[in-house]
Biotite code that builds the C-alpha atoms (Angstrom):
import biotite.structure as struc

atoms = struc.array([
    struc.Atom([0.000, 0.000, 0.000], chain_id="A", res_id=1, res_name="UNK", atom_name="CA", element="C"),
    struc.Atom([1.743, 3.697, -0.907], chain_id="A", res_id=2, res_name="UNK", atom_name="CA", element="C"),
    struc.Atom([2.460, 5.500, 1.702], chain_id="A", res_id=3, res_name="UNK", atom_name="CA", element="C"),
    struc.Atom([0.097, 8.599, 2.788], chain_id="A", res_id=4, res_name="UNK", atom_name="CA", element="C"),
    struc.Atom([1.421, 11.951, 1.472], chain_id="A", res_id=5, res_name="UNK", atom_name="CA", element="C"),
    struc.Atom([3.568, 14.218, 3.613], chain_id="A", res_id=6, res_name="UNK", atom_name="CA", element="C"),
    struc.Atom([2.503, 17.827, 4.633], chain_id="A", res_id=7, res_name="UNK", atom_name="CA", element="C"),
    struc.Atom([4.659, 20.255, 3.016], chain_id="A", res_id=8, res_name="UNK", atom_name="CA", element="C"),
    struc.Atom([4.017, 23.874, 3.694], chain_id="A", res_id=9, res_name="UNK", atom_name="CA", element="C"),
    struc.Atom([5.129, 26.662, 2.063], chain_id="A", res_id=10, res_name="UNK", atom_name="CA", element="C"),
    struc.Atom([4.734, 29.961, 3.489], chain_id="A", res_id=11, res_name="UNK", atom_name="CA", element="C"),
    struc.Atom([5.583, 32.819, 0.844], chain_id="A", res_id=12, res_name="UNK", atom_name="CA", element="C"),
    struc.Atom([5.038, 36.470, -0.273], chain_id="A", res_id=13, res_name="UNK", atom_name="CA", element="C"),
    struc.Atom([4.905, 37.582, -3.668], chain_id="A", res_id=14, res_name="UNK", atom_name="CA", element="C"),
    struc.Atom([7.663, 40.474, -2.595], chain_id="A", res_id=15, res_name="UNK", atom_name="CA", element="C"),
    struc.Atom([9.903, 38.076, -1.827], chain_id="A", res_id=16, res_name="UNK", atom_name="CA", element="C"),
    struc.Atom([11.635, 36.731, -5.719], chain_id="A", res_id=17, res_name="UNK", atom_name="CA", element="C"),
    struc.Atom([13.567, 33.997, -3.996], chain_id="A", res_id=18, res_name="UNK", atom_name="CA", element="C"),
    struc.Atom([9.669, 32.831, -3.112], chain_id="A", res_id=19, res_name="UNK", atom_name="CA", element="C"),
    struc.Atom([9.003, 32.856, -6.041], chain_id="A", res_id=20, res_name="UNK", atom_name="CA", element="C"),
    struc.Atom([11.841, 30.616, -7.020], chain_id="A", res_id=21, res_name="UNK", atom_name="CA", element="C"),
    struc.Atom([10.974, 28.143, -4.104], chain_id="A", res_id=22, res_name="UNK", atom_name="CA", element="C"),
    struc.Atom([7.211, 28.326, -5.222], chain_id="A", res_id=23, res_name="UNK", atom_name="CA", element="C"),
    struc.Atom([7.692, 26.901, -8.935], chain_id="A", res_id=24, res_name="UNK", atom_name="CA", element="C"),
    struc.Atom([10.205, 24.303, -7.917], chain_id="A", res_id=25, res_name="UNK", atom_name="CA", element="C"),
    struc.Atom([7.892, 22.700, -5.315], chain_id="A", res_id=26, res_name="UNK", atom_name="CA", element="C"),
    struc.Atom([5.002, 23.263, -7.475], chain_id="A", res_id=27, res_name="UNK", atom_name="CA", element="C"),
    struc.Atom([6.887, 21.006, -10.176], chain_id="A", res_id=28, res_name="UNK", atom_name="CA", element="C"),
    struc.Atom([7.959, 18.387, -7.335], chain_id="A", res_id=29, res_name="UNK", atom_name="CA", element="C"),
    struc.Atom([5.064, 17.950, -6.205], chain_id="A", res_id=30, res_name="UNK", atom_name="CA", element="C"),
    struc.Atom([3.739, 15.367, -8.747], chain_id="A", res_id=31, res_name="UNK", atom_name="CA", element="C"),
    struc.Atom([7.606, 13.569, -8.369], chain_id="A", res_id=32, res_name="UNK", atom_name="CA", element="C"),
    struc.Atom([7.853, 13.250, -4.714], chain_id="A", res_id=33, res_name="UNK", atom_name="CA", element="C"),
    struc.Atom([5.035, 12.130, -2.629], chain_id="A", res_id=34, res_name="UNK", atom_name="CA", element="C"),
    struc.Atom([4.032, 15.406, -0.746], chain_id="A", res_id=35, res_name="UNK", atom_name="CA", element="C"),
    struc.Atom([0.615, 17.317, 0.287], chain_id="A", res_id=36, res_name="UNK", atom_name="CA", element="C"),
    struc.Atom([1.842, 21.151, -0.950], chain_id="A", res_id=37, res_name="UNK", atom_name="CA", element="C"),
    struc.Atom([-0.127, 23.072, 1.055], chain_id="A", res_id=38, res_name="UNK", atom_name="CA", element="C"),
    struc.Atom([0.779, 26.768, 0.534], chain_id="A", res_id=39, res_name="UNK", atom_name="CA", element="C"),
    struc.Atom([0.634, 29.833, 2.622], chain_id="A", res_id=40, res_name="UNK", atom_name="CA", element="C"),
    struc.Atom([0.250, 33.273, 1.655], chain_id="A", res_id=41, res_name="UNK", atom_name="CA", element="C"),
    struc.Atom([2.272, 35.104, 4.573], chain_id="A", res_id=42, res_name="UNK", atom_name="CA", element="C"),
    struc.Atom([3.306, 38.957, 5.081], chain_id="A", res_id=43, res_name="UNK", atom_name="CA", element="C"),
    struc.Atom([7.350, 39.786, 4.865], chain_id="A", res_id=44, res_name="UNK", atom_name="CA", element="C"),
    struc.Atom([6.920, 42.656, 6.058], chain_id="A", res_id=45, res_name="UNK", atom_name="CA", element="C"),
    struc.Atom([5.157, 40.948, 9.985], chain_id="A", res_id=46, res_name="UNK", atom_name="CA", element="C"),
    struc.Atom([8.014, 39.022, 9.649], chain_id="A", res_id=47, res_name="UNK", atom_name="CA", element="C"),
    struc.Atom([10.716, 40.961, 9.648], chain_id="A", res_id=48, res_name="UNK", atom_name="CA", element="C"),
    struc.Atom([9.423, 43.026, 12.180], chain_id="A", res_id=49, res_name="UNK", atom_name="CA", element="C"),
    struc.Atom([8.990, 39.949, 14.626], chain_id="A", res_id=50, res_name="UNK", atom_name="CA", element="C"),
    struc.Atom([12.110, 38.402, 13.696], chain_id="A", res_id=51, res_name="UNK", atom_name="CA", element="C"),
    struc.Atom([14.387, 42.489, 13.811], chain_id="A", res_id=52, res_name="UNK", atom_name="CA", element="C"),
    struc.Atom([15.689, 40.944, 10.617], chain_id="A", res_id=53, res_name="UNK", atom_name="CA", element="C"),
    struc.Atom([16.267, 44.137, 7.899], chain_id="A", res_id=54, res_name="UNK", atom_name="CA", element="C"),
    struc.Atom([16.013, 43.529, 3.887], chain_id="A", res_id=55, res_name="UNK", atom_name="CA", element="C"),
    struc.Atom([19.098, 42.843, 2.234], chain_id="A", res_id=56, res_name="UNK", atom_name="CA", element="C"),
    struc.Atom([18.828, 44.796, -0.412], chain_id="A", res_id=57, res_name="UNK", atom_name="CA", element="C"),
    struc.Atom([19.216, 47.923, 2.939], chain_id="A", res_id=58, res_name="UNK", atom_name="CA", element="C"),
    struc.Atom([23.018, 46.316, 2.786], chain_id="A", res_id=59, res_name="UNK", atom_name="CA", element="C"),
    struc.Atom([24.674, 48.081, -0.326], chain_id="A", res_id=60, res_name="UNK", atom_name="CA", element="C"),
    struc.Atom([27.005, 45.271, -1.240], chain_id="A", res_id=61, res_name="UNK", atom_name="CA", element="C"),
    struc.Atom([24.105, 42.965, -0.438], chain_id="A", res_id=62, res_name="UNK", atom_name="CA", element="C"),
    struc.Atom([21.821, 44.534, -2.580], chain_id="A", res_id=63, res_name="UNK", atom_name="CA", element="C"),
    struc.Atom([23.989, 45.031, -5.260], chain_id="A", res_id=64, res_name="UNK", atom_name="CA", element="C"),
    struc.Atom([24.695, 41.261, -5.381], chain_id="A", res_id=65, res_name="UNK", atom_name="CA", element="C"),
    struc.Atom([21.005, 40.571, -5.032], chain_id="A", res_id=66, res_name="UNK", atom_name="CA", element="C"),
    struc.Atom([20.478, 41.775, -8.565], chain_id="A", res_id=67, res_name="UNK", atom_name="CA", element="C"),
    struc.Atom([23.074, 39.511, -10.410], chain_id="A", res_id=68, res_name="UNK", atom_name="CA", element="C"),
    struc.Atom([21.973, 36.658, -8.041], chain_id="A", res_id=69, res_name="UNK", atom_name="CA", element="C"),
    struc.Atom([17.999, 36.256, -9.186], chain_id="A", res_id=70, res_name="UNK", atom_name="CA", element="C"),
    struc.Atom([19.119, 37.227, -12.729], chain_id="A", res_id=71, res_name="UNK", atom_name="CA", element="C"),
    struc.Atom([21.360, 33.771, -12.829], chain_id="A", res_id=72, res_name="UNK", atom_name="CA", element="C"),
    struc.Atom([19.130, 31.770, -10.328], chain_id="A", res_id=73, res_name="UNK", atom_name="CA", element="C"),
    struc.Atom([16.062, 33.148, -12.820], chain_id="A", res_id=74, res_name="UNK", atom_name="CA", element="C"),
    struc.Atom([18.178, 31.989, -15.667], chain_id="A", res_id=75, res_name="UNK", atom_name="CA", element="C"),
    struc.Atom([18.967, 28.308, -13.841], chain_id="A", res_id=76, res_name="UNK", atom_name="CA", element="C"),
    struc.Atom([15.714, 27.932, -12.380], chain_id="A", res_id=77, res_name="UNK", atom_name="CA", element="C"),
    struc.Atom([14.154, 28.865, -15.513], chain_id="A", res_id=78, res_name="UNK", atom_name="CA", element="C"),
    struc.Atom([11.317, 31.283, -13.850], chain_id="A", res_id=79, res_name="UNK", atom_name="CA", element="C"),
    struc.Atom([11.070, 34.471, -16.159], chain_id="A", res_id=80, res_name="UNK", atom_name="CA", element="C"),
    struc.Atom([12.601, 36.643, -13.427], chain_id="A", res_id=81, res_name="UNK", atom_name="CA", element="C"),
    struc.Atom([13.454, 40.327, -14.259], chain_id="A", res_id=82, res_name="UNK", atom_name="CA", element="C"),
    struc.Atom([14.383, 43.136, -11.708], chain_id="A", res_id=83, res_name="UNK", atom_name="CA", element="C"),
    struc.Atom([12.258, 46.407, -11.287], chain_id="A", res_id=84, res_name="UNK", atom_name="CA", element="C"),
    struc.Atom([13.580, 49.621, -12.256], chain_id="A", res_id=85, res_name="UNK", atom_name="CA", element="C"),
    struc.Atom([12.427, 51.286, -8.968], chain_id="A", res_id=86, res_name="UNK", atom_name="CA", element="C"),
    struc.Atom([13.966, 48.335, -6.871], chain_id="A", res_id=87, res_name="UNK", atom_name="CA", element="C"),
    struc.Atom([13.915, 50.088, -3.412], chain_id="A", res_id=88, res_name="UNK", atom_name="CA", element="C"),
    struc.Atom([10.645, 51.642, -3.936], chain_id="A", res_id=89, res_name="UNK", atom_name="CA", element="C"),
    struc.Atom([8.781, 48.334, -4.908], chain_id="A", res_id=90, res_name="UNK", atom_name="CA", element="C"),
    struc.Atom([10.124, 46.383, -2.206], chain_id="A", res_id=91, res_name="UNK", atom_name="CA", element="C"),
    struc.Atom([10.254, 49.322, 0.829], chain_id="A", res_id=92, res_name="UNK", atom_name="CA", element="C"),
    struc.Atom([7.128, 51.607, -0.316], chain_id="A", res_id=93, res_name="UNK", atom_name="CA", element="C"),
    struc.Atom([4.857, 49.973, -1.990], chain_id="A", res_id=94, res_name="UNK", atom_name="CA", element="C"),
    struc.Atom([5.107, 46.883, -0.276], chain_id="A", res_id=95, res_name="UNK", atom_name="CA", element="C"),
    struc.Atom([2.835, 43.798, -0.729], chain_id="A", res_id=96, res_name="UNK", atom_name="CA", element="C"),
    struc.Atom([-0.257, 44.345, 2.197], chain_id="A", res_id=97, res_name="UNK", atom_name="CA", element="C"),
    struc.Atom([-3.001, 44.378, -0.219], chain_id="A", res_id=98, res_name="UNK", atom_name="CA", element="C"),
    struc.Atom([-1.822, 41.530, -2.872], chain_id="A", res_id=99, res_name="UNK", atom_name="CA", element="C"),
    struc.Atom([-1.458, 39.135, 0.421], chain_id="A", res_id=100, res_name="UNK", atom_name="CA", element="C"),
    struc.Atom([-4.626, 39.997, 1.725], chain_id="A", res_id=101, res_name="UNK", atom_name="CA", element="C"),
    struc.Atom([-6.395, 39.160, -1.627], chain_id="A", res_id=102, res_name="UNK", atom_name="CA", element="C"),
    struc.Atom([-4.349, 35.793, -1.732], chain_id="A", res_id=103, res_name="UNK", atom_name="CA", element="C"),
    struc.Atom([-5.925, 35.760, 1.588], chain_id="A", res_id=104, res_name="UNK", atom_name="CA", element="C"),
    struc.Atom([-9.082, 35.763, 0.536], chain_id="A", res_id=105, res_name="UNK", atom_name="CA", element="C"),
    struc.Atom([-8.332, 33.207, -2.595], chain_id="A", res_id=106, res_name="UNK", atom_name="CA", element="C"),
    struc.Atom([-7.301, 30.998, -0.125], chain_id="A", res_id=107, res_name="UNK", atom_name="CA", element="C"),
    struc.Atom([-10.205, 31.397, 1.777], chain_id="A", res_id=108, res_name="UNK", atom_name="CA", element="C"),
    struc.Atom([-12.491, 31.083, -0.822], chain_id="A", res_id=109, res_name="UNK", atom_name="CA", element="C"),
    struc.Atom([-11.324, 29.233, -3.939], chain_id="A", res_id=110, res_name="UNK", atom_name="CA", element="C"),
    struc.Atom([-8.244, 27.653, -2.863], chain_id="A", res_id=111, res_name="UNK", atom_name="CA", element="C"),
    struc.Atom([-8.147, 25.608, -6.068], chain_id="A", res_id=112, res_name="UNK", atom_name="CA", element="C"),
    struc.Atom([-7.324, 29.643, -7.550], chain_id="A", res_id=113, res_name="UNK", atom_name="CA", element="C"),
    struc.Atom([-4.490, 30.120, -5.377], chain_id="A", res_id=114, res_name="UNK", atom_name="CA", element="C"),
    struc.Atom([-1.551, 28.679, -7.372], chain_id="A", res_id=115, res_name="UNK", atom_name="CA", element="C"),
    struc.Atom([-2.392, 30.326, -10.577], chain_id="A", res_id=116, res_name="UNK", atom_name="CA", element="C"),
    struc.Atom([-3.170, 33.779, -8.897], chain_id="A", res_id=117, res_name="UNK", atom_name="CA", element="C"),
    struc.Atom([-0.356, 34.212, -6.759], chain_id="A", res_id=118, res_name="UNK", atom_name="CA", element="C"),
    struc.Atom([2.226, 33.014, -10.272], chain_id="A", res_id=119, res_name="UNK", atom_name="CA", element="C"),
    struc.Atom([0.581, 36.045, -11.843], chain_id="A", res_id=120, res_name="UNK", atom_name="CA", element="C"),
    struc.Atom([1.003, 38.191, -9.373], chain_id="A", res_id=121, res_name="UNK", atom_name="CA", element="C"),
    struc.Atom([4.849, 36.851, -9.133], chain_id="A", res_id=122, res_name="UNK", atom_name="CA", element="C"),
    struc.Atom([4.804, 37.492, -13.000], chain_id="A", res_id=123, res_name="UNK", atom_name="CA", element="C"),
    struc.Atom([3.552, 41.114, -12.988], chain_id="A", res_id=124, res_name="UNK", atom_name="CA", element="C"),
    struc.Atom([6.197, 42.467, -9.982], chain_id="A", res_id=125, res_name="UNK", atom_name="CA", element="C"),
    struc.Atom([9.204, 40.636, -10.896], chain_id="A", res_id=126, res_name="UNK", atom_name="CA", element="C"),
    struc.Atom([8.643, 40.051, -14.578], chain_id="A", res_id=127, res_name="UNK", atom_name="CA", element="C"),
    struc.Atom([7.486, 42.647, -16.099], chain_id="A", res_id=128, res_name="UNK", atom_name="CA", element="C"),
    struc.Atom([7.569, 45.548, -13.739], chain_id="A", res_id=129, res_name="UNK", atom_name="CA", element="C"),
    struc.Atom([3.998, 46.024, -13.172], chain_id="A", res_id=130, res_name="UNK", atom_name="CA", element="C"),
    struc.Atom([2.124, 47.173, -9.881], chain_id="A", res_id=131, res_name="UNK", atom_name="CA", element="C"),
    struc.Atom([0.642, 45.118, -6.891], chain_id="A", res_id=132, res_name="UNK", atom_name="CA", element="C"),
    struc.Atom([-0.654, 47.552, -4.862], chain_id="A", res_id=133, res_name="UNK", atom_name="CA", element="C"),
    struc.Atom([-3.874, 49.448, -6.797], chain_id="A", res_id=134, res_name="UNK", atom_name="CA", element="C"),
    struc.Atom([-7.117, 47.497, -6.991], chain_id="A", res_id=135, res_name="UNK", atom_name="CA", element="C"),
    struc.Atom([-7.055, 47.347, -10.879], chain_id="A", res_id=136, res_name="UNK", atom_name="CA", element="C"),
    struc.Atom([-3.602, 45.600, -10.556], chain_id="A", res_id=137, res_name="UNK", atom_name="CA", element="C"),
    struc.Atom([-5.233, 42.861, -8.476], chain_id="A", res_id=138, res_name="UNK", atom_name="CA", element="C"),
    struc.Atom([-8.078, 42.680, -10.437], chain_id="A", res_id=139, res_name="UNK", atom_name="CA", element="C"),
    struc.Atom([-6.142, 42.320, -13.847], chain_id="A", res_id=140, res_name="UNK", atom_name="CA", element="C"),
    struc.Atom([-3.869, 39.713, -12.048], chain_id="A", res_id=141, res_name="UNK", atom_name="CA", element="C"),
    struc.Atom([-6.875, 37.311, -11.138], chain_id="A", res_id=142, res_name="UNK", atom_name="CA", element="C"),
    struc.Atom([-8.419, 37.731, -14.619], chain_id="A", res_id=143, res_name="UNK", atom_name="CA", element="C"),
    struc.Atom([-5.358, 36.675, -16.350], chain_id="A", res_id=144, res_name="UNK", atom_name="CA", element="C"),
    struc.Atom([-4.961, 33.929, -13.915], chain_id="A", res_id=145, res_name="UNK", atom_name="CA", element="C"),
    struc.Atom([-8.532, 32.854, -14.656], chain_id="A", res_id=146, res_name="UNK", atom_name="CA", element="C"),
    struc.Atom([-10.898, 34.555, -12.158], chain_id="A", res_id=147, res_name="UNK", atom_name="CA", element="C"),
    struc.Atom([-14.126, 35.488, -13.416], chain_id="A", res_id=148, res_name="UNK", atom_name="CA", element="C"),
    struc.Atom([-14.159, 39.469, -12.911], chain_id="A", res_id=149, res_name="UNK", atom_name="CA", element="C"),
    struc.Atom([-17.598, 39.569, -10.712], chain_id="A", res_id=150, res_name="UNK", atom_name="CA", element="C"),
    struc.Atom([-15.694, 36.682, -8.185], chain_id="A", res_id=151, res_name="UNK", atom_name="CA", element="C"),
    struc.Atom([-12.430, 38.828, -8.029], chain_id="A", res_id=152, res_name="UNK", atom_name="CA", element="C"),
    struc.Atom([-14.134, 41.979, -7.037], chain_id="A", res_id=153, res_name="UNK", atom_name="CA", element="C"),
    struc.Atom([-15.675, 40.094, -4.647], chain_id="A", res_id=154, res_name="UNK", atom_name="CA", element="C"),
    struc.Atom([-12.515, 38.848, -2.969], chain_id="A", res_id=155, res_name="UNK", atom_name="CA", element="C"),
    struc.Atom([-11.034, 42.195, -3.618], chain_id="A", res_id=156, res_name="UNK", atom_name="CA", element="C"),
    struc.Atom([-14.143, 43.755, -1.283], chain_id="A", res_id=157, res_name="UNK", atom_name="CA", element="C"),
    struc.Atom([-13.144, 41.061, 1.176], chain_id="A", res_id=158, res_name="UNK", atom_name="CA", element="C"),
    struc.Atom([-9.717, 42.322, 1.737], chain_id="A", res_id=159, res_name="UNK", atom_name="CA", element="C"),
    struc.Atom([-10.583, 45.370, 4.216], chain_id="A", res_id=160, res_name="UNK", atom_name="CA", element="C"),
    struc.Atom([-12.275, 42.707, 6.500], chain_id="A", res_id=161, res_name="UNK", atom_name="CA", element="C"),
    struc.Atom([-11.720, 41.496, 9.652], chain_id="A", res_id=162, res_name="UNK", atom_name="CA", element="C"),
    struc.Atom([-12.259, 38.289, 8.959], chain_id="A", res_id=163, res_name="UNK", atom_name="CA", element="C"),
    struc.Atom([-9.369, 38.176, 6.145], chain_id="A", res_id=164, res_name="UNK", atom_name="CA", element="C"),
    struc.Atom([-7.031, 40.481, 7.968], chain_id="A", res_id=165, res_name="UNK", atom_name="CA", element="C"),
    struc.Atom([-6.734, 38.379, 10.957], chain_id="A", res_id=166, res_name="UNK", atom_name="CA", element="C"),
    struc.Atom([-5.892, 35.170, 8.889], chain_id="A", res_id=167, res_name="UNK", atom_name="CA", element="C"),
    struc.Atom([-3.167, 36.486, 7.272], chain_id="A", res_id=168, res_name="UNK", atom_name="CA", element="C"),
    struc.Atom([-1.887, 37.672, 10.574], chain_id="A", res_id=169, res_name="UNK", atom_name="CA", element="C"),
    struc.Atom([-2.470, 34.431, 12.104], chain_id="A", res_id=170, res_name="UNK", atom_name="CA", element="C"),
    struc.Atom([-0.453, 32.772, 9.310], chain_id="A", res_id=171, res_name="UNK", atom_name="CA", element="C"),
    struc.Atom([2.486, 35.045, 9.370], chain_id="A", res_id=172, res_name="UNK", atom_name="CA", element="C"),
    struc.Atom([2.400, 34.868, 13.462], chain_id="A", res_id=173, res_name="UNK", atom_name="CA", element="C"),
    struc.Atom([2.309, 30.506, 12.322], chain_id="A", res_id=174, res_name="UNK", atom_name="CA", element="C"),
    struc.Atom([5.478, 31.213, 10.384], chain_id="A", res_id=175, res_name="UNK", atom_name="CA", element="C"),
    struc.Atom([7.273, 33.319, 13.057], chain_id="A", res_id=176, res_name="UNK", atom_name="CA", element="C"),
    struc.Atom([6.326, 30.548, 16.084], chain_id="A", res_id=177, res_name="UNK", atom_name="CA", element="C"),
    struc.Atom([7.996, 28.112, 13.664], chain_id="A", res_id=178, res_name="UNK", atom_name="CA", element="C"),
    struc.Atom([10.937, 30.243, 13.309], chain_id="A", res_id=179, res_name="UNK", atom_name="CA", element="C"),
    struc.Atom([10.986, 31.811, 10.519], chain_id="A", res_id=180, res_name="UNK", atom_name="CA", element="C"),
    struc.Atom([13.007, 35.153, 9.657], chain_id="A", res_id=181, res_name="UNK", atom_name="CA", element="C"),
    struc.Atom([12.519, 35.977, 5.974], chain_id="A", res_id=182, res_name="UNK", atom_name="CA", element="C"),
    struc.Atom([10.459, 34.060, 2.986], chain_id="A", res_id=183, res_name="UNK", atom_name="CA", element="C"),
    struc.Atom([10.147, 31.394, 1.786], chain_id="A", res_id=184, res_name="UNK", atom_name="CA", element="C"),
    struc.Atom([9.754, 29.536, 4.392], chain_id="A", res_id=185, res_name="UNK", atom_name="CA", element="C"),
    struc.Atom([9.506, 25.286, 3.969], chain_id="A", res_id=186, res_name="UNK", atom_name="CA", element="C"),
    struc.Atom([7.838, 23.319, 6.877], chain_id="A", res_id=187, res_name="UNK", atom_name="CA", element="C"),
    struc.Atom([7.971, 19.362, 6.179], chain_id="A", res_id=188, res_name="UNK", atom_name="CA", element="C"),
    struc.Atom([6.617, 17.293, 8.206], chain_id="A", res_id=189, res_name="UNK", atom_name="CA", element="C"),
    struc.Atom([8.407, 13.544, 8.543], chain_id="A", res_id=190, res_name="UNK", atom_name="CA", element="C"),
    struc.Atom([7.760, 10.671, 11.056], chain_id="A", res_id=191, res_name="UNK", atom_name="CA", element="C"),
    struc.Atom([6.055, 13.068, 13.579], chain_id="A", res_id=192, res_name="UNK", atom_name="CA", element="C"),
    struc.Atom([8.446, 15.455, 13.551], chain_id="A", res_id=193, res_name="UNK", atom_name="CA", element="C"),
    struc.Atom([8.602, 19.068, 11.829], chain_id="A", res_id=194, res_name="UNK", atom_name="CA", element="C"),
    struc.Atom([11.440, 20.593, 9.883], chain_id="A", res_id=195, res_name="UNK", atom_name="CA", element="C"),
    struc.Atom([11.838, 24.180, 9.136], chain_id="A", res_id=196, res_name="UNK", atom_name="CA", element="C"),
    struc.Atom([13.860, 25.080, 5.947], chain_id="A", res_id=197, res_name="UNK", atom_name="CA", element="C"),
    struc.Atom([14.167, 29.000, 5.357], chain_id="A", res_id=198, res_name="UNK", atom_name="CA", element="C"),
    struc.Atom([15.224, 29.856, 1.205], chain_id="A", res_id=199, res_name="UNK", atom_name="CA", element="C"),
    struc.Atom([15.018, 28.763, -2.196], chain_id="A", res_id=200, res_name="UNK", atom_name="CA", element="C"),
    struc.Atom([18.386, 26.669, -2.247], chain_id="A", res_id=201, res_name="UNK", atom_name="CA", element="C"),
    struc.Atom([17.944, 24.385, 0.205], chain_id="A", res_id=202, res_name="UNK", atom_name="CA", element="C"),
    struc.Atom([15.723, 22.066, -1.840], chain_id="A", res_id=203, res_name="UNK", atom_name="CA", element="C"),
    struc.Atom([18.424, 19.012, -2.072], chain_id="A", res_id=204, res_name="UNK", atom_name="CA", element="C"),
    struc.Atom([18.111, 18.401, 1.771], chain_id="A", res_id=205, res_name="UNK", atom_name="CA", element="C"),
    struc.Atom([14.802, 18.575, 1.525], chain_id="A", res_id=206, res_name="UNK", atom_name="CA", element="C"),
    struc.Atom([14.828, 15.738, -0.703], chain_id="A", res_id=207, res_name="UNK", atom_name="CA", element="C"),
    struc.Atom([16.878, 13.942, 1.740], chain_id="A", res_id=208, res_name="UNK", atom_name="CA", element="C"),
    struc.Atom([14.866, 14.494, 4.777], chain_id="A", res_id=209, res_name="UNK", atom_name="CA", element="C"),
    struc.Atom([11.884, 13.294, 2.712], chain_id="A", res_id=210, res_name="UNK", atom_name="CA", element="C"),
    struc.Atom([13.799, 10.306, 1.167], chain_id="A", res_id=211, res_name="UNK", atom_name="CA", element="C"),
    struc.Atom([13.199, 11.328, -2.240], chain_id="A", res_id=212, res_name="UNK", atom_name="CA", element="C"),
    struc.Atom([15.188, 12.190, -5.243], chain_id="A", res_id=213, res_name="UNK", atom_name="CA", element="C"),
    struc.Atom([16.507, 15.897, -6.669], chain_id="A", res_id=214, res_name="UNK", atom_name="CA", element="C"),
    struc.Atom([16.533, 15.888, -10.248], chain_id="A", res_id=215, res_name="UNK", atom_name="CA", element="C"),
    struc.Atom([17.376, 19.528, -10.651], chain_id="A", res_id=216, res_name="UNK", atom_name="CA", element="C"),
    struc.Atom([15.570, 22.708, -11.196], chain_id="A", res_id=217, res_name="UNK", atom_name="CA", element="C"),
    struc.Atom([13.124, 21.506, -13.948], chain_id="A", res_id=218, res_name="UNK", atom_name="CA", element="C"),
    struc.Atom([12.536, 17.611, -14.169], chain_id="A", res_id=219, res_name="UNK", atom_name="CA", element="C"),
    struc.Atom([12.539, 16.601, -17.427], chain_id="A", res_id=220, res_name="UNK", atom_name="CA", element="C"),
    struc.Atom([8.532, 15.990, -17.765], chain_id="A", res_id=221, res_name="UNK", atom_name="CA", element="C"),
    struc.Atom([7.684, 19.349, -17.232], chain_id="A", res_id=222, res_name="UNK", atom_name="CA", element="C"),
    struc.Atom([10.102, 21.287, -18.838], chain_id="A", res_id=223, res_name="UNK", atom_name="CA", element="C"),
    struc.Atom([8.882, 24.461, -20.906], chain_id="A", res_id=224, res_name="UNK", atom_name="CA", element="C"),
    struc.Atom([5.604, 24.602, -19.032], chain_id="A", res_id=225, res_name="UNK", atom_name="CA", element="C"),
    struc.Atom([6.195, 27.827, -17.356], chain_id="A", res_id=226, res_name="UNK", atom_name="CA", element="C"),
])
């Protein structure tokens, strides 16, 4: 008899590029190694507060690096990464609140959505340089993911609620109890016991806690579907 499917959780923000790299890769894993992918849309911003933990792209040399860094782990990875113009205004200004509490609300509501809304919103920050923040943003994200427009303004109207509000902050407050001090975050549970990976690169040892195989960035079979 196979074995029941273990709980993999990924908690991510769609600031946060290297999320996006660890988002895709477990995405295309999931259907190799025997894992429940259960994602988790979280706020960076609640976590670096909790954690005192500062951006790195606040450390010149750091940031600097950061640029050449997602352009070849984009390039290896193969997920169409491409940095905005307005780098420190994106990430420290505009910031993410609203985009999370819609994926929030997807998650709420039609978690089935979630995957393909949160890539697009991925694709229109750190692809092609387009906003987050404003309401028609969202709204053209979900419709190119494949909302219908009367459902997205819907979840869009849910976002100043209580009700969504206090999820997200109940997830991100999950991610800090676990540890976490930046996204993305990997919780895998094995044999009754729970394993907290923080980053994009560390996805060969999570192969080897969950006794599977790493076949590189893109396993063959699903190659060119991004």
């Amino acid at each position: 008899m196979a074995s029941l499917p273990r709980k993999l959780e990924l908690f991510y923000d769609v600031l946060s590029p290297y999320s996006w790299l660890g988002f895709e890769i477990l995405c295309r894993y999931r259907n190799f190694w025997n894992i429940d992918l259960q994602l988790h849309p979280t706020l960076i911003a609640g976590i670096m507060k909790d954690s005192g933990n500062k951006p790195p792209a606040l450390v010149p040399r750091r940031g600097k690096y950061l640029s050449k860094d997602l352009q070849r782990l984009g390039n290896f990875y193969q997920v169409p990464i491409q940095i905005p113009k307005d780098f420190l205004f994106v990430m420290l200004e505009k910031g993410s609140l609203t985009a999370m509490r819609f994926l929030t609300a997807v998650n709420m509501e039609c978690p089935e959505m979630l995957e393909r809304v949160s890539r697009e919103l991925w694709m229109r920050i750190w692809s092609r340089d387009e906003d987050i923040t404003e309401p028609q943003s969202i709204l053209a994200a979900a419709k190119k993911a494949g909302l219908f427009e009367d459902q997205a303004k819907g979840l869009l109207e849910r976002c100043s609620t209580e009700e969504v509000k206090k999820k997200l902050r109940e997830t991100t407050e999950t991610a800090c109890k676990y540890g976490a001090f930046g996204l993305p975050m990997v919780v895998v549970h094995v044999d009754n016991k729970s394993h907290m990976l923080f980053g994009s690169d560390r996805m060969e040892l999570l192969a080897h806690l969950l006794g599977e195989q790493w076949l590189g960035p893109v396993p063959s079979t699903v190659k060119g579907k991004l």
